[in-house]
N, C-alpha and C positions, 0 to 999 in steps of 0.2 A: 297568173297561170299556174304554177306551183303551189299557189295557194289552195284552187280547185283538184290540183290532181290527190294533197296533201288533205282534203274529203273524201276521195274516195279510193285512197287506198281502203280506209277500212270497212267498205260495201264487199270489197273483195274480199276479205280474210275471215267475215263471217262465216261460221258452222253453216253447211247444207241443212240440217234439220231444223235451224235458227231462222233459214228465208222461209222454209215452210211455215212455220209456226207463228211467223210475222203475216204471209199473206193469208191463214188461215182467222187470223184474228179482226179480221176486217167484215165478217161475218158476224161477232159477238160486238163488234166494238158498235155497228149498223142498227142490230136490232136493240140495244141499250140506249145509243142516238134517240132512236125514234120513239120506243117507250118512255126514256122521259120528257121528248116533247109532247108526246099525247098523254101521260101522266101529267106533267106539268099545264098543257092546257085546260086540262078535266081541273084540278085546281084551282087554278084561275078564274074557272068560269064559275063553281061552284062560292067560290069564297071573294071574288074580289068581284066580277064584271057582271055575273049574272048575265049574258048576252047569250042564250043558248041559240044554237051548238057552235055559234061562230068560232070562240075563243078554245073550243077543242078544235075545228077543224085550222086553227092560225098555229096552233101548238103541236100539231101533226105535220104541218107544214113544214116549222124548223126543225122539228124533227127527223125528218126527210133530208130537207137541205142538209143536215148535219151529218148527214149518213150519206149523202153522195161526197163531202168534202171529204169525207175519209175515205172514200173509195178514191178520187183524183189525186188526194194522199200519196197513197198509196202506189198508184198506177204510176205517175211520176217519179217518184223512188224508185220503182220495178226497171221502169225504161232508163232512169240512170245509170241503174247496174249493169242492165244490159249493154249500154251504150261503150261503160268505161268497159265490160268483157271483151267486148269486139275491138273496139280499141287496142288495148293487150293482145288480145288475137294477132290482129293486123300489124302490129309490131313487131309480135315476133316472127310472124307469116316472110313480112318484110326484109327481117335482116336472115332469114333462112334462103330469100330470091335471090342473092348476089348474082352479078352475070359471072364474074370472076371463078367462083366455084366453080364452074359446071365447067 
């Protein structure tokens, strides 16, 4: 359990402008995904299989799938920060409820 929390203290201590620039790059990182699977399948088809347009549309394909894994990447990551914030929230939410204070 300490092991887990000792990951994500440092989801927390990142720059504000560092999650932005992290989630904005899942847009650059998608459209390069998929260019070089349909680059790469245009090659394929041209130089090795000859199977037209099959081997471009199989290399579009991973392409794709390549580009939604960095989106679930991504998304995953997102919701663990969120998850450990609210956590911390709710910690100190918690030891600020004492009945005793009041």
């Amino acid at each position: 359990m300490t092991e887990r929390r000792r990951k994500r203290e440092p989801l927390l201590k990142q720059a504000g402008w560092f999650q932005l620039a992290e989630a904005g790059s899942v847009g650059i990182e998608m459209a390069v995904a998929i260019a070089i699977g349909a680059f790469g399948g245009m090659y394929l088809e041209r130089h090795v299989t000859h199977w037209a347009p099959w081997t471009s549309y199989i290399g579009l394909g991973v392409g794709i799938g390549a580009a939604g894994l960095a989106v679930v990447r991504t998304a995953r990551k997102f919701s663990a920060r969120i998850e450990a914030e609210e956590r911390a929230a709710g910690q100190s939410h918690e030891s600020n409820d004492d009945p005793e204070v009041r």
